[in-house]
C-alpha positions as CSV (number, residue, x, y, z in Angstrom):
1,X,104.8,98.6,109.8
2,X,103.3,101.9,109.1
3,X,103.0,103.2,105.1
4,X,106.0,105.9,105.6
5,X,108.1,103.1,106.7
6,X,107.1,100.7,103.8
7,X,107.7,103.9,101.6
8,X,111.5,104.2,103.3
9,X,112.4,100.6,102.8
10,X,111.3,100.8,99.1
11,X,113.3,103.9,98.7
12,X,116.6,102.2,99.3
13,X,114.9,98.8,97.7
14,X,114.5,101.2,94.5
15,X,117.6,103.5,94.7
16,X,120.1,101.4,92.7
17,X,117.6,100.8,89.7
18,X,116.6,104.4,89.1
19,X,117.8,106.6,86.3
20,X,116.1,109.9,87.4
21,X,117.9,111.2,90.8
22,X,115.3,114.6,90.9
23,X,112.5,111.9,90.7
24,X,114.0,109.7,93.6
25,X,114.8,112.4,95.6
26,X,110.9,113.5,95.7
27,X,109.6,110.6,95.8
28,X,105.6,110.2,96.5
29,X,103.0,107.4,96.6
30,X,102.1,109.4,92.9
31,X,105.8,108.4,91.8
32,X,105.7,105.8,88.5
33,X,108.7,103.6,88.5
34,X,108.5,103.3,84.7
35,X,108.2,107.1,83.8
36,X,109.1,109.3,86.8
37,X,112.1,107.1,87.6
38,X,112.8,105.7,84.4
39,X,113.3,102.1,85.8
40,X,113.3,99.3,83.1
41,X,110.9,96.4,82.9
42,X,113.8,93.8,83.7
43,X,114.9,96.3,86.8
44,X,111.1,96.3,87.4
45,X,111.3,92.4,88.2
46,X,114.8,92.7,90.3
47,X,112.9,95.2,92.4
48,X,109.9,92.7,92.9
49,X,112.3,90.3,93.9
50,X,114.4,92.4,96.2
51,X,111.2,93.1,97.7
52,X,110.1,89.7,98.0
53,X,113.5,89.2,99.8
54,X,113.2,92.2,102.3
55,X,109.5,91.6,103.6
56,X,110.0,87.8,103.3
57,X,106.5,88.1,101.4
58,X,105.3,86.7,97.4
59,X,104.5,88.7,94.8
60,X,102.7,87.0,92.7
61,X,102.4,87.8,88.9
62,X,99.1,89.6,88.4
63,X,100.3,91.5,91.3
64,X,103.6,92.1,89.8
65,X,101.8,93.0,86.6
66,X,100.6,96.0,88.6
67,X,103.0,97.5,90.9
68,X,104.0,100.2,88.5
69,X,104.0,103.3,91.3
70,X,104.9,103.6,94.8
71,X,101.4,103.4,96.0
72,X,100.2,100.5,94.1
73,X,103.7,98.4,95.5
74,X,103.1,100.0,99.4
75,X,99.5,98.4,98.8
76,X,100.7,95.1,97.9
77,X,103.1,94.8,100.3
78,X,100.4,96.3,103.2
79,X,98.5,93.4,102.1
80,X,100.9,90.6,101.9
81,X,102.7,91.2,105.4
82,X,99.1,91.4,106.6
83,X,98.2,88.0,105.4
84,X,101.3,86.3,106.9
């Protein structure tokens, strides 16, 4: 799975927590889900999980601690489906 596709399954992964629609809807690997998209730290944690649940992957905390921006969670996903 190539980064554009990671970045269009997190897209709908993301779209129900978000706040900021002009934010979603220019999305980049730049985009913070905190202050661009104005996602909460508990919508933060149902996003990790949904992601864990999509990729069949586990996040663990430290790396939940930092997936704060598109690129950072693309990253961490790269790395866990390459690990399985």
């Amino acid at each position: 799975m190539n980064k554009e596709e990671l970045i269009a399954q997190l897209k709908v992964i993301i779209k129900p927590y978000t706040t900021n629609t002009e934010a979603y809807d220019t999305l980049t690997e730049e985009t913070d889900f905190i202050n661009d998209l104005g996602i909460n730290s508990a919508n933060l944690v149902d996003i990790v999980l949904d992601i864990e649940e999509t990729f069949d992957v586990v996040i663990d905390n430290t790396d939940m601690e930092h997936m704060l921006d598109v690129k950072t969670a693309v990253e961490i996903i790269s790395t866990k489906l390459a690990a399985k």
